[in-house]
N, C-alpha and C positions, 0 to 999 in steps of 0.2 A: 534236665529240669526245664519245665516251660514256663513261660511268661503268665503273672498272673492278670486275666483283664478285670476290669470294673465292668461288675454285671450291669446290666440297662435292661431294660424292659422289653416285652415284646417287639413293639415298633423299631428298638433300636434308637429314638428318638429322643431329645432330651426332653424331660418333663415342662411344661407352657408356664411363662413364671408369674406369678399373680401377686398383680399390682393393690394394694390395700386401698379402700375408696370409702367415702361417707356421704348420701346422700343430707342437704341442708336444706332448709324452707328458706335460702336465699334468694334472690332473683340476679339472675347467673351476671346482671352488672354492677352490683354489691358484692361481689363474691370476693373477690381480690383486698377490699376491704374490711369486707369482716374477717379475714384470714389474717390481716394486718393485725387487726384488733385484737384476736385470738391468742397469737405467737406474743403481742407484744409484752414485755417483763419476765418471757421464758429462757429457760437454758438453752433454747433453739437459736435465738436471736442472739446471744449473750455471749462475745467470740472467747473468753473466758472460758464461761462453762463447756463451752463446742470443744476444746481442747482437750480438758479434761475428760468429756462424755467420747472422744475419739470423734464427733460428729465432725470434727473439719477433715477429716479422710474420706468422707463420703458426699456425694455430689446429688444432692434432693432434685425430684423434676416434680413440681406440681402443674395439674392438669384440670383445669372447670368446663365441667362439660354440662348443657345447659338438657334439664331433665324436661321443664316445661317453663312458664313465666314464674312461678313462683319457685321455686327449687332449683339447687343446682349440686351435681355428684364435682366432688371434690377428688380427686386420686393423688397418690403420691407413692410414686416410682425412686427409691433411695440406688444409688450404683454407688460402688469402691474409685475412689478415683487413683486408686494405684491396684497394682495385680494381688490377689492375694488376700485384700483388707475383708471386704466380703466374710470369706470363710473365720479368720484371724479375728475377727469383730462381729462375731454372728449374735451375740446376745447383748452385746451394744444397740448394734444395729435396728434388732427389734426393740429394744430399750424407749429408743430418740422415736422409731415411730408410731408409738403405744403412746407415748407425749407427746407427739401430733397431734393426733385423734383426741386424746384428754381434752389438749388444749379446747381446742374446736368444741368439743360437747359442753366445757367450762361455760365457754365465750354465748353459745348457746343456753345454756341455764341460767348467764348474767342475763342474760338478752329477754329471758320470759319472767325472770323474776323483776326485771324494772316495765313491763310491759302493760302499759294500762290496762284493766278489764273491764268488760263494761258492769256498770251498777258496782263498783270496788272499787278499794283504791288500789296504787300501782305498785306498793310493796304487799306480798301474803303477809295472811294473820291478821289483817283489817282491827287488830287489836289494841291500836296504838290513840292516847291520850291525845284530847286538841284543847289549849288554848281558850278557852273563855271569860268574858268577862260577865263576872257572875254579882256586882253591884248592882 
């Protein structure tokens, strides 16, 4: 009887592992800040919840790479930090980084819905009651 192998592909090579990334209309030295702003009050940040979500088994690398002055790609490369967790925590793992990216797109729709427009005001729905004195 022969050994069985794990087939591979053509090449023989391992498949190129792709890193999840968002670009933001930040300017790439806000970046780090608004990412602060984002995670803050999440399960991400919360050494609690990291425990229970398995997140403190895995070792986040975040990466701002500056797209132009106004925008910046945001990446985040998640690794096991013991052998094994990876595979063992594969739907965790995409779990905590789908709540990354949440976050971020949240922190960004707080961000446009306090954002003055011109000729409006700076909450939508411009439908809101003012104050007058009407004597």
């Amino acid at each position: 009887m022969s050994k069985i192998e794990p087939h591979r592909g053509p090449g023989r090579d391992a498949a190129q592992r792709h890193i999840p990334q968002v670009v933001v209309p930040i300017a790439p030295e806000h970046a780090a800040d608004f990412l602060r702003d984002a995670l803050k009050g999440t399960s991400l940040v919360d050494p609690f919840a990291q425990l229970a979500s398995g997140w403190v088994f895995f070792e986040p690398h975040v990466r701002f790479t500056a797209v132009d002055a106004t925008h910046t790609r945001i990446e985040l490369d998640v690794t096991g930090r013991m052998r094994g967790v990876e595979t063992l925590l594969f739907v965790r793992r995409r779990g905590e980084i789908d709540r990354f990216f949440v976050a971020i797109q949240d922190e960004l729709d707080r961000r446009e819905r306090w954002r003055p427009h011109p000729g409006g005001d700076a909450v939508d729905g411009g439908g809101h009651a003012s104050i007058e004195g009407g004597d």
